[in-house]
N, C-alpha and C positions, 0 to 999 in steps of 0.2 A: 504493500500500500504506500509505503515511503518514496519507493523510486516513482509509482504513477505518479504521484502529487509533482515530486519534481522534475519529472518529465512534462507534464501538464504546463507547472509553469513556466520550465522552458520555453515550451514550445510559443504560449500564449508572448512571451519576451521575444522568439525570434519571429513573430507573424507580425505582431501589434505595429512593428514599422513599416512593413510593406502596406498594410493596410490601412495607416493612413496615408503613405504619401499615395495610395493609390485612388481614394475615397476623395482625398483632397481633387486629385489628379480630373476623376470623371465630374466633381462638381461645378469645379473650377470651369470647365470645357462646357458641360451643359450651360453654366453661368453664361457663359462668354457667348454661344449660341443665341440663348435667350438675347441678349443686346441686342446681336448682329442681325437675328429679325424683326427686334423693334423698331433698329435703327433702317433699315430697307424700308421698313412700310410708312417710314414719318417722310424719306425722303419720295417713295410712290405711293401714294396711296389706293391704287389697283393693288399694289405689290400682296402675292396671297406667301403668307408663311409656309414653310416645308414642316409647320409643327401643326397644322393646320387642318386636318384629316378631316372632320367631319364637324356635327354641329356641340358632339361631345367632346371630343378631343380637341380642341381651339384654345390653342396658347394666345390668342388676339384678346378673348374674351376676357383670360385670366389676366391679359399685360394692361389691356384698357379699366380696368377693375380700380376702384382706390385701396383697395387691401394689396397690391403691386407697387404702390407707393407707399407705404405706410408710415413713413420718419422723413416723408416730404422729397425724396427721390427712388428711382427705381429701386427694388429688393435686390435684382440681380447686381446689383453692385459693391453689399453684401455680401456675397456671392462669393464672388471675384476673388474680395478680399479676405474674407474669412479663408476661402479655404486652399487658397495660396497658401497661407498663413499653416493649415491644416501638412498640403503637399511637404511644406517646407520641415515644419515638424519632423515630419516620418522620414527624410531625406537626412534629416542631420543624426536622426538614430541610428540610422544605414549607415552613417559612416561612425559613429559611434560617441555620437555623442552623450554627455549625461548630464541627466536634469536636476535639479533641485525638487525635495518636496513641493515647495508653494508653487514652481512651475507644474508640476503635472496638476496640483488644484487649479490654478489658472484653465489647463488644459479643459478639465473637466468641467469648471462652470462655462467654457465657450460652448464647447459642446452639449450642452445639457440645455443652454440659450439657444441653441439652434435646435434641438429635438423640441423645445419650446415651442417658438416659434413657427416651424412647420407643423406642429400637431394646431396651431392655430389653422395656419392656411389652409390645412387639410377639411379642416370642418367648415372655413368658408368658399373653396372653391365647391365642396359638396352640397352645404345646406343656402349658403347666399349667391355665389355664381353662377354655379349650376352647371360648369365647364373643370374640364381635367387639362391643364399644360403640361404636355409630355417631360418637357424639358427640367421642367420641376417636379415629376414625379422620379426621375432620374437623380437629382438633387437628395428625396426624402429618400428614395432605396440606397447609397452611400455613407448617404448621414445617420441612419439608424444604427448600421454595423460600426461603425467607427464609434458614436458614442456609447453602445453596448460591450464592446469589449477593452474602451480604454477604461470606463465604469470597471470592470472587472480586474482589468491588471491594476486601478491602483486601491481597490480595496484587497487583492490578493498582496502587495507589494506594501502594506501599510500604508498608502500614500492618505488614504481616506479611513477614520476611523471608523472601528463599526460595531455600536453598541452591542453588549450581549444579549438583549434580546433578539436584536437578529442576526445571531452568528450562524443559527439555523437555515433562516432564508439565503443569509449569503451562499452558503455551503449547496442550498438546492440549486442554486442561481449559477455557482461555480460549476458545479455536476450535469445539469440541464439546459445551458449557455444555449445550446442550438435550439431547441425543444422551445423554448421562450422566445427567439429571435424568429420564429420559424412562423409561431404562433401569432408574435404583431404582424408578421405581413399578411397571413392567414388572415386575421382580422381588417385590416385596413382595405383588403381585396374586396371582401365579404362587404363591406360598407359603401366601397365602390360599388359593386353588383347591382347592390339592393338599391341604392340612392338612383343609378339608370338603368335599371333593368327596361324599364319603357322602352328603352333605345337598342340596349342591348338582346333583350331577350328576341326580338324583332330582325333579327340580320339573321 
């Protein structure tokens, strides 16, 4: 049982870098996407987005939206920045870099602010737009894995205290990492379905 554990948390030590510069990597790019179609259809406005598919899938609906602005300029710039920010992270691990405790808390409240803030989005592109942007559903599938398992390495790594009442749950959460990661997208699907099944169930 000794060696699992420490195998385990090797391994969660040598993935946890690739995975974020990689997370960063695709968000970053969908980020940068998102712009590059806004900025095409401000300068034509014929111009129809390649994120644009149907009357469900319209990254236009979600970019025209005021929850697309929400701090007074586009999210996608957020975006950009953050998770450069993220890429760059996982890049300086790769080469072997080493953090300070208050940096990986740093880490973890950025990310925990962006699992935030797209569980916002997600309820409003659902219950008030009424439109799905691809480009930012790309954005939440990176962003959930990165902030679920850096959560994990630094309550494994002490970086984050954890009360004994739930040194239980941690340990299920340790043991069942996938089974729980597996399950929010399980869910977040399930909520898409059900919110346009109209649309969907109908193709």
């Amino acid at each position: 049982m000794v060696v699992t554990k420490r195998n385990n948390a090797w391994n969660l030590k040598r993935v946890l870098p690739w995975l974020l510069l990689l997370c960063g990597l695709i968000a970053m790019a969908a980020s940068i996407m998102l712009s590059i179609e806004v900025f095409n259809r401000l300068k034509d406005p014929h111009y129809v987005p390649v994120c644009n598919l149907n009357p469900v899938l319209s990254c236009t609906s979600v970019a025209d939206s005021s929850q697309s602005h929400l701090f007074g300029f586009p999210n996608y710039f957020i975006g950009i920045a953050g998770y450069a920010a993220v890429a760059a992270i996982g890049a300086a691990l790769l080469a072997g870099a080493q953090f300070k405790r208050w940096f990986w808390r740093v880490i973890e409240v950025g990310l925990l602010l962006a699992v935030f803030f797209l569980s916002w989005l997600q309820f409003e592109t659902l219950y008030r737009i009424g439109a799905l942007c691809i480009f930012c559903m790309i954005v939440w599938a990176v962003t959930i894995p990165a902030f679920w398992y850096t959560t994990l390495f630094n309550l494994r790594e002490g970086h984050i205290g954890t009360p004994r009442k739930l040194s239980r749950a941690v340990a299920f959460a340790q043991k069942h990492h996938v089974d729980i990661l597996i399950l929010w997208f399980v869910i977040i699907i399930a909520l898409i379905l059900k919110r346009f099944w109209y649309y969907f169930g109908n193709l």
